[in-house]
C-alpha positions as CSV (number, residue, x, y, z in Angstrom):
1,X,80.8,94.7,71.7
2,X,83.5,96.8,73.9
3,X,84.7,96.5,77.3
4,X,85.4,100.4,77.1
5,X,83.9,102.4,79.7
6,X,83.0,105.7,78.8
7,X,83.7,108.6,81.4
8,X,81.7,110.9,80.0
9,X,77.5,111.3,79.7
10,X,74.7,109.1,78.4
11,X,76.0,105.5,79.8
12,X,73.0,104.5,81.4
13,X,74.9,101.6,83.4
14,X,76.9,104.2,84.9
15,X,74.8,107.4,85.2
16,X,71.7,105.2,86.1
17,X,72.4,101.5,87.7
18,X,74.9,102.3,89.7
19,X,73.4,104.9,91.4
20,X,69.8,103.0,91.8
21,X,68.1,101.5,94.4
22,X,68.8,98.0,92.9
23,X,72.5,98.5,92.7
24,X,72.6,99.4,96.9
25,X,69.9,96.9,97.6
26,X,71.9,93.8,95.7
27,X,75.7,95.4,96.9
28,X,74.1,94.8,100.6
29,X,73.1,91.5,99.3
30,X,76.6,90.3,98.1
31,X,78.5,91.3,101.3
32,X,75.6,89.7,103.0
33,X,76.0,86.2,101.6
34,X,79.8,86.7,101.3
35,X,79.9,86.9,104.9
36,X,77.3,83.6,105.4
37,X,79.7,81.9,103.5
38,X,82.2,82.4,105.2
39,X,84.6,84.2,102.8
40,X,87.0,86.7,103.9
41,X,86.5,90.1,102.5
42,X,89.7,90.5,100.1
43,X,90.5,92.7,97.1
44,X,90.8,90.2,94.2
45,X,94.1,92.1,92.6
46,X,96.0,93.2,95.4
47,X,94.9,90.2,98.0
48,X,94.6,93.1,100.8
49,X,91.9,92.3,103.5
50,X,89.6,94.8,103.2
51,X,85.8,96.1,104.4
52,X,82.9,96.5,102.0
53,X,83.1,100.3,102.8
54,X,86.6,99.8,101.1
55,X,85.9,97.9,98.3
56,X,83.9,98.2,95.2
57,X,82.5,95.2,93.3
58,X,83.7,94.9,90.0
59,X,81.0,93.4,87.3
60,X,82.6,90.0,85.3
61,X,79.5,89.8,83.5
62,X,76.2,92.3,83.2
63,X,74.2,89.8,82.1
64,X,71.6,90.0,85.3
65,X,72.0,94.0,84.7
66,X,68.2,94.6,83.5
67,X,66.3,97.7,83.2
68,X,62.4,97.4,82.4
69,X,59.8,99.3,83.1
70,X,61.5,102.1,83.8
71,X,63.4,101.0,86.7
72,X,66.3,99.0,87.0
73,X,66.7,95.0,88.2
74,X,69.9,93.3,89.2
75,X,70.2,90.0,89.4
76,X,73.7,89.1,88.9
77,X,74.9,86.1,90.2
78,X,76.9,86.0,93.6
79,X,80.2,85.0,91.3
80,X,79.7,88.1,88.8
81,X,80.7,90.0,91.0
82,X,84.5,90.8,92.4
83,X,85.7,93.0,95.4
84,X,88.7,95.7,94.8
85,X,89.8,98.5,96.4
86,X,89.2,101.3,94.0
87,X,92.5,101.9,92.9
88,X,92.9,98.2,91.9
89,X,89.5,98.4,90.1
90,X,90.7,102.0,88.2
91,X,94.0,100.2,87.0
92,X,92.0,96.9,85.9
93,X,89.5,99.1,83.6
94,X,92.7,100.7,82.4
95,X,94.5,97.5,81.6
96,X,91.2,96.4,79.5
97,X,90.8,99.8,77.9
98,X,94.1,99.9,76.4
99,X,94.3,96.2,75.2
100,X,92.8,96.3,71.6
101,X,91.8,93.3,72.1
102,X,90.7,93.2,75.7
103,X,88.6,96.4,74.7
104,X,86.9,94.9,71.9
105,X,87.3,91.0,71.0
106,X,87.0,89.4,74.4
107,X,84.0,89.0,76.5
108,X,83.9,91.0,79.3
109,X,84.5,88.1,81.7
110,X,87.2,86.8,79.9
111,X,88.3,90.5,79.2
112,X,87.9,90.5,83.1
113,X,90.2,87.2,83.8
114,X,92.9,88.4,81.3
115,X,93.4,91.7,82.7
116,X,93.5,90.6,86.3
117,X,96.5,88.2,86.0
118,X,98.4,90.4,84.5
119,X,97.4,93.4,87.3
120,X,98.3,90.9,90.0
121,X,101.6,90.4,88.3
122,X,102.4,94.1,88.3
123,X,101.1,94.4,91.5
124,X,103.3,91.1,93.2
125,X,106.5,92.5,91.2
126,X,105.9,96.2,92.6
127,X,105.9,94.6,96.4
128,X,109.4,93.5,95.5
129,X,111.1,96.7,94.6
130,X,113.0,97.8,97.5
């Protein structure tokens, strides 16, 4: 198992879900019940209100990420799902990717958790500086 991402060719979750129907059709979905909920749209590191045109959803867990006959399903759950602006979702990756032990020995979720307390951390002390 690894939380790595790879930037470059043949990731079929990258080259292939995210760019699918399904992905667009359940993204819609997600801002659609976050807003029946009631929820204000926030990025989960930073805290910054934000729209969904400005966030991206980041994926705790790919476990409803499906592809079968030829096409792919999503069917993650509501709470697999977390909004961040996408320079808070580039420096999350980054934390997990160069955390030995974020990158290969943790579940993603719990890869997920780790790495976003300590981005919030950074992030809190770099409001601070004067």
């Amino acid at each position: 198992m690894s939380n790595r991402r790879k930037l470059r060719g043949g990731v079929p979750y990258r080259s292939g879900f995210l760019k699918s129907p399904a992905w667009f059709a359940r993204r819609a979905r997600w801002f659609r019940r976050q807003q029946e909920l009631g929820r204000p749209l926030a990025c989960v590191a930073c805290g910054r209100p934000a729209t969904s045109t400005e966030v991206e959803l980041h994926h705790l867990d790919y476990a409803g990420v499906r592809f079968s006959a030829g096409t792919w399903r999503a069917f993650e759950r509501h709470d697999d799902l977390a909004p961040m602006h996408p320079h808070c979702h580039e420096l999350l990756h980054r934390i997990i990717e160069r955390d030995r032990v974020l990158s290969h020995h943790r579940s993603r979720r719990v890869a997920s958790a780790i790495a976003l307390g300590i981005l919030r951390t950074k992030l809190h002390a770099a409001k601070e500086l004067p």
